[in-house]
One Martini backbone bead per residue (centre of mass of N, CA, C, O) as a GRO file, in nm:
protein
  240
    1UNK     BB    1   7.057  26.072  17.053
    2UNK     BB    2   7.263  26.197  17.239
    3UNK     BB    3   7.343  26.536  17.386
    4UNK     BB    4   7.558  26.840  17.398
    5UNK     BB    5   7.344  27.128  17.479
    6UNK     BB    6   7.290  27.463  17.408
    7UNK     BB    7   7.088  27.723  17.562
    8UNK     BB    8   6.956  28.045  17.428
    9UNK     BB    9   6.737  28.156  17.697
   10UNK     BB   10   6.545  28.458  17.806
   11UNK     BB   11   6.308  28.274  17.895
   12UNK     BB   12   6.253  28.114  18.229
   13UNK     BB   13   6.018  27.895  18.081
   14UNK     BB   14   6.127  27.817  17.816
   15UNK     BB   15   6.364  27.707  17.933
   16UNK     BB   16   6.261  27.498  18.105
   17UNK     BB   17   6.105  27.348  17.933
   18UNK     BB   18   6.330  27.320  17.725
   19UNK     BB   19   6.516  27.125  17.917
   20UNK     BB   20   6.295  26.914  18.029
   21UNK     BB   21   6.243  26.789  17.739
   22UNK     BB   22   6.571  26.729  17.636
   23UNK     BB   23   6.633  26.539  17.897
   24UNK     BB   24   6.415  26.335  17.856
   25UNK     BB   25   6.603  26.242  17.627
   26UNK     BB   26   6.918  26.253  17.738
   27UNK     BB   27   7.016  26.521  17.753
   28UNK     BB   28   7.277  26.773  17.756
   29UNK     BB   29   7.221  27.067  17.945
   30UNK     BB   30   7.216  27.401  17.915
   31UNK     BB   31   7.167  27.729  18.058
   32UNK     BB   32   7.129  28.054  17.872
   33UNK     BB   33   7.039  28.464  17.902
   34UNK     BB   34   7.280  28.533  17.724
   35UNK     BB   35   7.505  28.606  17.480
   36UNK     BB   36   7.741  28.605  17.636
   37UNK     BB   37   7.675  28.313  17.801
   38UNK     BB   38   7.689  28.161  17.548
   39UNK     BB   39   7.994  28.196  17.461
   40UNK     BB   40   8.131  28.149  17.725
   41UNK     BB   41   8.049  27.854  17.725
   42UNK     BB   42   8.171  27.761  17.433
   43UNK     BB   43   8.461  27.875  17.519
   44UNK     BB   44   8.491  27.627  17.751
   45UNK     BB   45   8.278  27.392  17.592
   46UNK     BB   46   8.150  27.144  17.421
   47UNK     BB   47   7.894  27.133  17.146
   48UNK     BB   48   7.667  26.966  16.925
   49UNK     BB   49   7.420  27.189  17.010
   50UNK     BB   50   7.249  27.485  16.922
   51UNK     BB   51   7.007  27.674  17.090
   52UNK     BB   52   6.906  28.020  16.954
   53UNK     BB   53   6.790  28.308  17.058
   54UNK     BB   54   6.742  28.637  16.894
   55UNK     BB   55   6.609  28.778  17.140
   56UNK     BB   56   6.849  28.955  17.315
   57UNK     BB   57   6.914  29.172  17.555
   58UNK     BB   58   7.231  29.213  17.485
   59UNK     BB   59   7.252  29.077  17.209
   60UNK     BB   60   7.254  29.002  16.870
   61UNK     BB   61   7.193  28.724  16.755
   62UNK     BB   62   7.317  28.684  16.489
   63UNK     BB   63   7.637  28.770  16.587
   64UNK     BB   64   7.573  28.515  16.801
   65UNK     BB   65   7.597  28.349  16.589
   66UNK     BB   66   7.902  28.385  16.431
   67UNK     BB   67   8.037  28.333  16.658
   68UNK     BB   68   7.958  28.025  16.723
   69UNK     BB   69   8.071  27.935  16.441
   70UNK     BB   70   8.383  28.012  16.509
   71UNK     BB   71   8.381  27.839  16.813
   72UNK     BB   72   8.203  27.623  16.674
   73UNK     BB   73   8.204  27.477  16.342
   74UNK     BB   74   8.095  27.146  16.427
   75UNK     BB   75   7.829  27.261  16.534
   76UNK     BB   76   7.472  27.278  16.561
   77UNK     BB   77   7.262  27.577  16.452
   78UNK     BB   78   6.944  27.650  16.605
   79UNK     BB   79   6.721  27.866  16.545
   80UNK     BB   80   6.510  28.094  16.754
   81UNK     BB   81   6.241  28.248  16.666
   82UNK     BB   82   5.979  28.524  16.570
   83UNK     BB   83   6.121  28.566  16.291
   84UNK     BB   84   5.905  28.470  15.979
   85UNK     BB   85   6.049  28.588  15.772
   86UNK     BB   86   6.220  28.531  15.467
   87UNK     BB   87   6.471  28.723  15.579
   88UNK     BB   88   6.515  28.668  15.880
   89UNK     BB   89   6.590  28.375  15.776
   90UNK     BB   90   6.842  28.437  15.590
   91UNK     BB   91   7.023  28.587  15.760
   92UNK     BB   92   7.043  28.335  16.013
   93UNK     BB   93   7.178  28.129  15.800
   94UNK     BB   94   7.404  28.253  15.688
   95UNK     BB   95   7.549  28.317  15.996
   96UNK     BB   96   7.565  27.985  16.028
   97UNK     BB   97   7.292  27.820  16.034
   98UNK     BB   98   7.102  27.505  16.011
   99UNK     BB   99   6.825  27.643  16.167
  100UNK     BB  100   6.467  27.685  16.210
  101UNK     BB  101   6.241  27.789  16.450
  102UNK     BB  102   5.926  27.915  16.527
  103UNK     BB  103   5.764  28.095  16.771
  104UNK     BB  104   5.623  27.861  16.871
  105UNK     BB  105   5.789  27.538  16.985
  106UNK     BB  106   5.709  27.246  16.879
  107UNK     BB  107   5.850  26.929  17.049
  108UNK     BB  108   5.792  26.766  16.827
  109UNK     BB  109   6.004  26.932  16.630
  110UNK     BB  110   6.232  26.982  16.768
  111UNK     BB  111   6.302  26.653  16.816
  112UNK     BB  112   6.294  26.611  16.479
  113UNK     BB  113   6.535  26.797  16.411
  114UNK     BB  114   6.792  26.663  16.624
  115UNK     BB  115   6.769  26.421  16.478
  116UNK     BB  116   6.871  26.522  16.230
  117UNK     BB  117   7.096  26.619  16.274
  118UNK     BB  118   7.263  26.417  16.425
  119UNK     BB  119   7.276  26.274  16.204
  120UNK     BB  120   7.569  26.117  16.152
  121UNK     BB  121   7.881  25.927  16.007
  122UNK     BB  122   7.725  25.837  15.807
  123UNK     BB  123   7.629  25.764  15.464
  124UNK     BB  124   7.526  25.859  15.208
  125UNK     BB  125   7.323  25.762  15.009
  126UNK     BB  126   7.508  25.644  14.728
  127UNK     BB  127   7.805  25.691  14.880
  128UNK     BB  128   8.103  25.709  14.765
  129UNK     BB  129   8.423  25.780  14.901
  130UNK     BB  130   8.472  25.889  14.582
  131UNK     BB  131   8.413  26.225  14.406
  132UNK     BB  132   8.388  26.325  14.076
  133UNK     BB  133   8.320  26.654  13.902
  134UNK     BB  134   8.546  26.706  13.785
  135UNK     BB  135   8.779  26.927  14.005
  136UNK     BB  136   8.553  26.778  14.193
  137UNK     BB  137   8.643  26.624  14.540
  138UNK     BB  138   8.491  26.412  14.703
  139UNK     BB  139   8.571  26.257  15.027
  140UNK     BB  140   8.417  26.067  15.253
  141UNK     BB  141   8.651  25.943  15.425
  142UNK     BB  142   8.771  26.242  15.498
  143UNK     BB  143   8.606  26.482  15.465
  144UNK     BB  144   8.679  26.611  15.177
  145UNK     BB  145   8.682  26.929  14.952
  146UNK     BB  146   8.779  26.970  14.667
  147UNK     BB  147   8.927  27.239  14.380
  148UNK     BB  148   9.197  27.181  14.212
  149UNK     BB  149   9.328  27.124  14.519
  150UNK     BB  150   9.203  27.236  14.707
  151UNK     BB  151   9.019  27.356  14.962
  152UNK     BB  152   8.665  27.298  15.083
  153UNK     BB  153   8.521  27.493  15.421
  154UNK     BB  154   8.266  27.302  15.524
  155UNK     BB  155   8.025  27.213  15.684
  156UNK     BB  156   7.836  26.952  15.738
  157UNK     BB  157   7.541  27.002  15.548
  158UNK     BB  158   7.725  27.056  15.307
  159UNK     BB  159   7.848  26.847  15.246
  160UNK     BB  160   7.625  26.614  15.241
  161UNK     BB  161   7.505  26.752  14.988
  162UNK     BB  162   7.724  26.763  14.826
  163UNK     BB  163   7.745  26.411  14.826
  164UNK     BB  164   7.462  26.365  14.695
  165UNK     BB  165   7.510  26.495  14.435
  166UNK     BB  166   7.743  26.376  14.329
  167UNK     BB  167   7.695  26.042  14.369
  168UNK     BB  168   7.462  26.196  14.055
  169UNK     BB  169   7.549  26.321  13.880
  170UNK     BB  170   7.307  26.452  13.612
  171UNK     BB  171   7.048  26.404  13.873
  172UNK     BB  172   6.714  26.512  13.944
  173UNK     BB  173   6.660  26.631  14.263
  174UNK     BB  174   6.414  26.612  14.506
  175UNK     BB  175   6.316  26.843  14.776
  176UNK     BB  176   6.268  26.576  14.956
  177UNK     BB  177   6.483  26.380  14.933
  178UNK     BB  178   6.687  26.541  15.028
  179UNK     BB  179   6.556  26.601  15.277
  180UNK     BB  180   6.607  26.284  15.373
  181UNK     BB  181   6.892  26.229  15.316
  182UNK     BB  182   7.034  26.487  15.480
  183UNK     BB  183   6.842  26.516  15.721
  184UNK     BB  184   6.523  26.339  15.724
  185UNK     BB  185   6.241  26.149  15.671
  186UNK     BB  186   6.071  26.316  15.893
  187UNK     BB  187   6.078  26.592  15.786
  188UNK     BB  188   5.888  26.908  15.923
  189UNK     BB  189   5.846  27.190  15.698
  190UNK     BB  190   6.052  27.388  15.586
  191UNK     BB  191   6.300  27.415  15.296
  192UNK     BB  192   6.491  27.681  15.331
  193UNK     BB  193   6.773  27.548  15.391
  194UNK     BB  194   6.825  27.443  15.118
  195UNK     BB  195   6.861  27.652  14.979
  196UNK     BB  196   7.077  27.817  15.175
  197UNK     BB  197   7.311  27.574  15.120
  198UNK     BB  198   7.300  27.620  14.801
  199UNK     BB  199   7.419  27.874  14.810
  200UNK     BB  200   7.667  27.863  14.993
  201UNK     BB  201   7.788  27.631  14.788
  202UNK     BB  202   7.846  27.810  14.563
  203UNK     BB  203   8.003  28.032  14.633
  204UNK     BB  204   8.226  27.811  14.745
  205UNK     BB  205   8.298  27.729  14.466
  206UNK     BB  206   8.376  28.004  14.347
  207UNK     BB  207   8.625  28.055  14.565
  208UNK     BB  208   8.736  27.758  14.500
  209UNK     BB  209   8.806  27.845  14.195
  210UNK     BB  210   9.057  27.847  13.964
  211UNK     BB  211   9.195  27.931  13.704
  212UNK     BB  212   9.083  27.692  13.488
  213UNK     BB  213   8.811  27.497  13.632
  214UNK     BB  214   8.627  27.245  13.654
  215UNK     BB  215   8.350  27.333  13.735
  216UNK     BB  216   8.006  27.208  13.878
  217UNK     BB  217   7.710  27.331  13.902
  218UNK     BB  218   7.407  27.412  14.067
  219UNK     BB  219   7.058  27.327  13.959
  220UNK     BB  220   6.768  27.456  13.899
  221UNK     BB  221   6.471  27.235  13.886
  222UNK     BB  222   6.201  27.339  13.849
  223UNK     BB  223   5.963  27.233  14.084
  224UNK     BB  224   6.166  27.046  14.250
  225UNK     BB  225   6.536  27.102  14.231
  226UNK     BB  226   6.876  26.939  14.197
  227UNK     BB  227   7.139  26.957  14.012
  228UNK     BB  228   7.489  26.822  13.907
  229UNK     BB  229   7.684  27.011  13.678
  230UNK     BB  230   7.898  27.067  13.396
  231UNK     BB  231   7.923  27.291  13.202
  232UNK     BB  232   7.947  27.450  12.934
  233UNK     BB  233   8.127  27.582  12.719
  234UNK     BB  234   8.160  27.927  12.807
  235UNK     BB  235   8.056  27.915  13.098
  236UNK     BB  236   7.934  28.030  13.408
  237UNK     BB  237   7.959  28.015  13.782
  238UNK     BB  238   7.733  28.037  13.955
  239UNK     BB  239   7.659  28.255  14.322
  240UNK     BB  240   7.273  28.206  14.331
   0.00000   0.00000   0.00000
């Protein structure tokens, strides 16, 4: 699948590189050397993927992931890192980013990220139109989450798992399934972003749940993956 991508490289090589891996797939390509111009780039035209180095010369990375996500909300956000901390892999990810490769970065895997974020459009495997569990309700056909009539505004990765997850509510699914499932059957690399996208959306449902509303809750279930359940009578639901 062809995309319009914006990549934000400061190394005249590295940029090179990866502008001509690209292209030879087919898509369309733009490089900035700098996060003012990256921003510029963003809010003059419409880009599928942001490719971001996070080492820019004049802005601090992280900042310009923030900017970037409020710029473009719909757009695919992948940083490109040498920080490979796994503090500063969460950093970028809360910042808005929907994923991460660290450098030096492997174009076959580059190009395996990017084909799945890209997976878009299609019904996550197993979910119907509407899913209800309590007073959460996934509307796969409008795109749109609601809490006890609340609406809320997830990023694309949020919803797809938030749908996948609601389509089988109180069934323990493993976090390889979950990432075949949301992100693509041949992923590989590191599965820190599932994480990351489960806490981001505990967050965001408690953030949209009103007093007495019956919310369900992602539970951790060690060793494996994550199941959406609703709480016993007189739990709280927990927000990380």
């Amino acid at each position: 699948m062809a995309a319009r991508i914006l990549l934000v490289e400061d190394d005249p090589t590295i940029g090179e590189v990866l502008t001509a891996s690209l292209r030879s797939h087919a898509h369309e390509v733009v490089c900035e050397r700098t996060g003012t111009g990256g921003l510029a780039r963003a809010r003059s035209s419409a880009v599928d993927l942001v490719l971001l180095d996070l080492g820019l010369p004049d802005l601090d990375g992280v900042e310009v992931c923030r900017q970037l996500r409020r710029i473009q909300p719909g757009c695919v956000l992948v940083m490109l890192t040498a920080r490979s901390t796994e503090m500063d892999v969460v950093v970028g990810l809360e910042a808005g980013a929907d994923d991460y490769l660290v450098k030096p970065v492997r174009l076959a895997e580059l190009h395996a990220r990017i084909r799945a974020h890209l997976r878009r459009g299609g019904a996550t495997p197993g979910e119907p139109g509407i899913c209800a569990v309590g007073d959460l309700v996934v509307d796969g056909l409008r795109h749109k989450v609601t809490v006890a009539g609340r609406e809320l505004h997830l990023r694309p990765k949020e919803f797809d798992l938030l749908a996948r997850l609601a389509a089988q509510p109180e069934v323990a699914h493993s976090r390889d399934e979950l990432m075949s499932d949301v992100w693509d059957a041949n992923w590989f690399g590191s599965t820190k972003t599932l994480d990351v996208h489960v806490a981001a959306l505990r967050r965001r449902i408690h953030e949209g749940a009103g007093t007495g509303a019956l919310v369900p809750r992602i539970v951790t279930v060690r060793g494996h993956g994550y199941r959406l359940e609703l709480p016993a009578a007189g739990e709280d639901l927990p927000t990380s």
